[in-house]
C-alpha positions in Angstrom: 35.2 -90.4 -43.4 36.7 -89.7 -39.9 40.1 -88.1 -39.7 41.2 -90.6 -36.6 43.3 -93.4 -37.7 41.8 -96.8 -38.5 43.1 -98.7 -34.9 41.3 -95.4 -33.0 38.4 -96.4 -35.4 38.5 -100.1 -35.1 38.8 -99.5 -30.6 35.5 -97.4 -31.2 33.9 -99.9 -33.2 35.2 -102.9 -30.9 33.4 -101.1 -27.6 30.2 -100.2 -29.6 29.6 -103.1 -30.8 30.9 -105.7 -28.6 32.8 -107.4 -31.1 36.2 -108.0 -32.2 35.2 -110.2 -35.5 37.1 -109.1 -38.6 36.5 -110.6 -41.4 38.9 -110.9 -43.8 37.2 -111.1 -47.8 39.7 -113.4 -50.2 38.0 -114.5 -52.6 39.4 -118.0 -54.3 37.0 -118.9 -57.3 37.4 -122.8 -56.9 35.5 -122.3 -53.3 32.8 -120.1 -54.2 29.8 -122.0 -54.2 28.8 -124.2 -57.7 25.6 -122.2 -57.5 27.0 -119.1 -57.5 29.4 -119.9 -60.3 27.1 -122.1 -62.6 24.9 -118.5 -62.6 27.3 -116.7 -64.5 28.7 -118.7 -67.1 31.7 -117.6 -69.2 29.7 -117.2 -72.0 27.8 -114.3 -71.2 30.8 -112.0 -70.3 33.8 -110.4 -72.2 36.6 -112.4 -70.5 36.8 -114.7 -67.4 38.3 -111.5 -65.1 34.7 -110.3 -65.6 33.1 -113.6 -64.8 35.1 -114.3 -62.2 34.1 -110.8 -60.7 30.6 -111.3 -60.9 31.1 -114.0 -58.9 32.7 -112.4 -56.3 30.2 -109.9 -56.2 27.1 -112.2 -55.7 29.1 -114.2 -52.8 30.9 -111.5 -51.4 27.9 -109.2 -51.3 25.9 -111.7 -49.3 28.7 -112.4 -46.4 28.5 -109.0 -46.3 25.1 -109.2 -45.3 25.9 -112.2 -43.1 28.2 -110.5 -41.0 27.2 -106.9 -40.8 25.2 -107.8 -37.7 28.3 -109.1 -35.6 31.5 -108.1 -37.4 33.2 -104.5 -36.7 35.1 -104.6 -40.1 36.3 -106.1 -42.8 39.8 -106.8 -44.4 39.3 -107.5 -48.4 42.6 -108.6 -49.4 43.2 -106.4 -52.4 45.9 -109.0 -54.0 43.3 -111.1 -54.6 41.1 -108.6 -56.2 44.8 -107.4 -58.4 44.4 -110.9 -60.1 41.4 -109.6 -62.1 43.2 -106.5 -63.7 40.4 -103.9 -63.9 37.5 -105.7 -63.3 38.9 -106.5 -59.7 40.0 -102.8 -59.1 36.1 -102.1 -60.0 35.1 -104.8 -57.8 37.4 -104.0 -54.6 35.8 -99.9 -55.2 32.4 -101.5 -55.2 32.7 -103.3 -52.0 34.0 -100.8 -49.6 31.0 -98.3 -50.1 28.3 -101.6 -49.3 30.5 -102.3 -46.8 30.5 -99.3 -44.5 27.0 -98.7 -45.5 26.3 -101.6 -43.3 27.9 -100.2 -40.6 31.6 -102.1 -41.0 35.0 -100.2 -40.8 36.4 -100.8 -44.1 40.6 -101.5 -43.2 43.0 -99.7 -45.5 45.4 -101.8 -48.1 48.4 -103.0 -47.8 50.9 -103.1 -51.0 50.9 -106.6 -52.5 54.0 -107.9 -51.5 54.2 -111.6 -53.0 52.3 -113.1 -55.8 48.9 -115.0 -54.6 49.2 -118.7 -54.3 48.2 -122.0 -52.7 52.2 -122.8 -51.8 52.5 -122.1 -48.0 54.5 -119.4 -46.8 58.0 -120.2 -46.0 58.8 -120.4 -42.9 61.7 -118.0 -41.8 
């Protein structure tokens, strides 16, 4: 990994590419598709963080494929993968390395700062 900070990074990747696409991974399992989630069924894993996670996988492992081609990085919203306990820790360390293998900046964490949820941010 390059010592240079992830905006000198991201400016690199932006000129080499020709692209400014970030795309931003947050997984919500309602809208993953009934395909996806009808092959893993609860049944056939220790607890729904795990099933749930091997969903996320499977989708999330083929928009990564979908976008390395035009995307410079990627933003995987780590609160989402929190939610999970350790099976989304796992999940969130088994993206990155896919990710950049595929040519995609991978940008850093931030600290969770509010629970996840589908109430709209207030407005300030």
């Amino acid at each position: 990994m390059s010592a240079q900070h992830f905006g000198e990074r991201l400016m690199e990747a932006v000129r080499a590419r020709r692209s400014h696409v970030v795309v931003g991974l947050d997984p919500d399992y309602e809208s993953i598709p009934a395909q996806v989630r009808e092959a893993h069924p609860r049944q056939a894993y220790p607890g729904e963080a795990e099933m749930k996670s091997a969903c996320y996988r499977e989708f999330l492992s083929g928009i990564l494929d979908s976008v390395a081609g035009e995307a410079v990085a990627v933003k995987i919203q780590v609160a989402y993968f929190e939610a999970l306990g350790a099976a989304g820790y796992q999940l969130y360390e088994d993206l990155v390395g896919p990710a950049r293998d595929r040519g995609l900046l991978v940008a850093p964490p931030r600290p969770t700062r509010r629970r996840i949820s589908t109430e709209p941010m207030p407005t300030l």
